[in-house]
N, C-alpha and C positions, 0 to 999 in steps of 0.2 A: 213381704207386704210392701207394694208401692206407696211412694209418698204425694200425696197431692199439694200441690201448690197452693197454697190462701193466695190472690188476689184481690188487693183495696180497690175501691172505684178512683180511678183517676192515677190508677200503678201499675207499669207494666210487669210483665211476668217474671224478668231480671229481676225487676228490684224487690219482686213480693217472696215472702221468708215462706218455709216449708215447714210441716208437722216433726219433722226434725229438730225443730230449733236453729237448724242455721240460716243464716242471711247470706241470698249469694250476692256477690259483687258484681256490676256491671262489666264487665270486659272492655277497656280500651279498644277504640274503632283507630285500628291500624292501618285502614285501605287510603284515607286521607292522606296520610305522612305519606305512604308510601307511593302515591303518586306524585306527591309533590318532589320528593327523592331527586326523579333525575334533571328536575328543572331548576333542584338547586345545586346539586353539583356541578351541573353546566355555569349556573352564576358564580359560583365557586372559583372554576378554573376561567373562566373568561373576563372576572369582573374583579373576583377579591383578590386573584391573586396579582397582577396588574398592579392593584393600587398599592399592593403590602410592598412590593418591587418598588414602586412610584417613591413612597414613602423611605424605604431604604435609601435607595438612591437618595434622596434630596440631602439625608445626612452626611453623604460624603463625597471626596472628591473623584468624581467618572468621569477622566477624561478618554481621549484615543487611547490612548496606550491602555488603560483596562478595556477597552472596549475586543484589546488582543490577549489578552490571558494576562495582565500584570493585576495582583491586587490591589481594591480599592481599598484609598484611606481613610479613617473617620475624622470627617469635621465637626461635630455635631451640630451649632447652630450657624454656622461659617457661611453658607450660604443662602440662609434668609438673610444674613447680616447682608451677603451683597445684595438681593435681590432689594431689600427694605432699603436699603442707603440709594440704590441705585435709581437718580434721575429719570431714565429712560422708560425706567420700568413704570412709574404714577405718570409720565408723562404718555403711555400706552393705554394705561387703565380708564384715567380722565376721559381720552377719546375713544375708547372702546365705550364707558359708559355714557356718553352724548352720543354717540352712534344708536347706541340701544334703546334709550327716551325716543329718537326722534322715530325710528325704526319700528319700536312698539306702538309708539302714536298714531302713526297714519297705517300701520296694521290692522289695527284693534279699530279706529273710525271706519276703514274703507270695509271689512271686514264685516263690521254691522252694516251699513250702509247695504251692501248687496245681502245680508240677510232678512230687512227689510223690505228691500226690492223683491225678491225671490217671493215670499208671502204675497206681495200683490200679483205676482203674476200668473197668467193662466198654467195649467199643468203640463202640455207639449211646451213654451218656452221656460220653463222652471225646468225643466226634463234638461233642453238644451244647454241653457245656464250651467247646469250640474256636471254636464259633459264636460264641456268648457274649463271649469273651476278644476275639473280630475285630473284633466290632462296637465293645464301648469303644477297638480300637486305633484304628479308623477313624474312631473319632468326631472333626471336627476340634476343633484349643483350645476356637477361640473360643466352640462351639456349645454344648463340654461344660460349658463356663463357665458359658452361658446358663441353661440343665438344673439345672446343680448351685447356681447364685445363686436359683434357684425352690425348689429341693427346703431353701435355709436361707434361705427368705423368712418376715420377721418376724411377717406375721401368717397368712401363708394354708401356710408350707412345712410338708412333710410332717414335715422331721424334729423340727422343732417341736410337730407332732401327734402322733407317736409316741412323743416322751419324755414327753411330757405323761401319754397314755394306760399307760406303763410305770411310769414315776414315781410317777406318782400327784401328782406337782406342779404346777403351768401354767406352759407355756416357751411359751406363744402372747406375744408380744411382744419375744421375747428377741431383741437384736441381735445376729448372730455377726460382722457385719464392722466393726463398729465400736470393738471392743475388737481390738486387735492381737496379742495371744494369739490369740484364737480364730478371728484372721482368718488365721493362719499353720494354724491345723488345716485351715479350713476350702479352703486354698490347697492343703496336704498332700494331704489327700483326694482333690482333682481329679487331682495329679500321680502319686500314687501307683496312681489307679483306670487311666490313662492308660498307667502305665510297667507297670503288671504284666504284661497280655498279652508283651508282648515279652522279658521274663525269665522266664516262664511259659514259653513255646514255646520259646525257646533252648537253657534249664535241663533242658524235656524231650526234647530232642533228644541233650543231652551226658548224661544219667541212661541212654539208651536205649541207650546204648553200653557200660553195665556189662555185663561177664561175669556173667551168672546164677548160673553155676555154684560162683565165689567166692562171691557172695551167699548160696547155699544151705547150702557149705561150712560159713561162719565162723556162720550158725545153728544149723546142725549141733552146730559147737561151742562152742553157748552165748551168741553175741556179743547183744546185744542190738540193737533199733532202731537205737540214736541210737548204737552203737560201730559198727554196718553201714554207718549215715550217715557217720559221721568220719572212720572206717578207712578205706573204702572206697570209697564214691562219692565224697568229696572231691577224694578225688587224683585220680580218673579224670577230673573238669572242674574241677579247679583253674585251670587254663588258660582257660577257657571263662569261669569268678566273675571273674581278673581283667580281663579284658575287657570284660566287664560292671557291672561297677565304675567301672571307666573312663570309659564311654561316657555309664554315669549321674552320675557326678560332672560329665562337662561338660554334658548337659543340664540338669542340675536347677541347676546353677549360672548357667547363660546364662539362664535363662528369664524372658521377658518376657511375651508375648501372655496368659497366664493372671493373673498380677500385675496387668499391667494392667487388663484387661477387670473383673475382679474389684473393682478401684480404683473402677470406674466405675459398679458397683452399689450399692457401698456403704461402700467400705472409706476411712481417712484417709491419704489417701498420704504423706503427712510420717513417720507412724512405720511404715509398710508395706511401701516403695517396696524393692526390691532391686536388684542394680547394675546392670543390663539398665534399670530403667525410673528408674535415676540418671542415666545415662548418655544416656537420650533426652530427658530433663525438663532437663537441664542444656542440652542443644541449642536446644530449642525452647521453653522458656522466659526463660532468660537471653538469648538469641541469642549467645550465645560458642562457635562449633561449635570452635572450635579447643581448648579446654578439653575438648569433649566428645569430639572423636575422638583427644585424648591419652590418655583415661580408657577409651576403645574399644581401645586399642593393647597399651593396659597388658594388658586383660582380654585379650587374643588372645594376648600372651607367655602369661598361666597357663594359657589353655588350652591351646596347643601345648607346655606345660610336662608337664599332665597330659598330655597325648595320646604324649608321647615314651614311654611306659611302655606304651602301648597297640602304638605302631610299635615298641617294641620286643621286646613279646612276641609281635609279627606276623614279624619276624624269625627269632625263634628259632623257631618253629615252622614256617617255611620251610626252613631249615637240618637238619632233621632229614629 
């Protein structure tokens, strides 16, 4: 004799007991894990194991010589001791993190500033705009490096032609990477031209989600611009800026390949160098990699320092 299923109203058939007496159990849905499988053991071997190496290494001493077959020795904290004691190194960090303030600052303004613009515009030049903004995202570093070390070359660059002809004074010889001020503008400028599409398009995505109808309202009653801007759109992607924020503090803080590249046109890397291209120059110059992936360890605690602020407003906006 077959056994029929009782079914509760609001119980699927899993979970409803049968004329038997028993309760069957829901079955584990294994198709999730199991796709996610091979996308972690890819992070696995690309990401974890990396860092557990990183981590090793930073306990001991790697120099050349292990780098040819001779065993590495344990230091245990021997090399944070140098990296902490060591001058060079806060005096790296200091400027890597004033680089980043000012770097995130004129990002994050210009960034809205043409996500605002983009809203007023008609839809053929918002279409154009977008192209535009693509093409500097896609440009890679190293190229835009290339591009932008032409356009502040000392005798033939443009922008040197251009002030010249505005001025009215002659900038044909003027070095921009060889003074270290102006080798931090002219660093700014690549990063900033780089990071705006992507706070651009974000910014207009989370602007695009204001209520019009509030907007219209609080003109109605007088608000102005910049009270419509602070009132109103703020709060609507508040959420959205610190995120953004976020992500640009640890880019513009890790950043290496443009520093670098830039060093190698023309700049002096002794008063240049930020802790990305400290951090490699201390590797493979001195040969102490173990110095150098303490000083890699360090910088990975701040970024998952800043990044906890990030997962945590990913959190909270789960949760709702």
């Amino acid at each position: 004799m077959s056994t029929i299923p009782i079914v509760a109203p609001g119980q699927s058939r899993e979970e409803s007991t049968t004329l038997q007496g028993g309760r069957r159990r829901r079955r584990p849905n294994l198709l999730p894990h199991a796709l996610l499988l091979p996308s972690l053991i890819v992070l696995v071997v690309l990401v974890g194991w990396p860092v557990v190496k990183l981590v090793i290494t930073s306990f001991q001493h790697y120099g050349r010589e292990q780098a040819f077959g001779k065993p590495a020795t344990w230091t245990g904290f021997g090399n944070y001791t140098k990296v902490l004691t060591d001058q060079s190194f806060w005096q790296m960090l200091g400027r890597s993190f004033a680089f980043m303030v000012a770097a995130v600052f004129f990002t994050m303004v210009l960034g809205t500033l043409v996500a605002l613009l983009m809203q007023r515009l008609s839809r053929g030049m918002r279409n154009l705009v977008s192209v535009g903004l693509l093409l500097a995202w896609a440009m890679p570093a190293l190229t835009s490096v290339i591009v932008w070390g032409w356009m502040f070359d000392t005798d033939y660059g443009v922008i040197n032609y251009v002030l010249t002809k505005v001025t009215g004074h002659s900038w044909m010889g003027h070095q921009w990477l060889l003074n270290p001020l102006s080798f931090f503008v002219v660093l700014g400028v690549i990063l900033v031209w780089q990071g705006v599409p992507f706070i651009a398009f974000t910014m207009y995505a989370g602007l695009s989600q204001v209520d019009h109808e509030i907007t219209e309202a609080a003109q109605i009653d007088g608000a102005s611009a910049w009270q419509r801007f602070w009132q109103i759109h703020v709060p609507y992607v508040k959420q959205v800026v610190v995120v953004l924020v976020v992500l640009s503090v640890i880019w513009d803080l890790r950043v290496f390949a443009q520093v670098y590249a830039l060093q190698g046109i023309g700049g002096i890397a002794e008063k240049t160098s930020t802790l990305g291209v400290w951090i490699y120059s201390k590797g493979t110059a001195t040969g102490d990699y173990g110095v150098s992936a303490a000083a890699a360890v360090i910088m990975v605690i701040m970024m998952l320092a800043i990044s906890f602020t990030y997962v945590r407003q990913t959190i909270e906006e789960d949760d709702k």
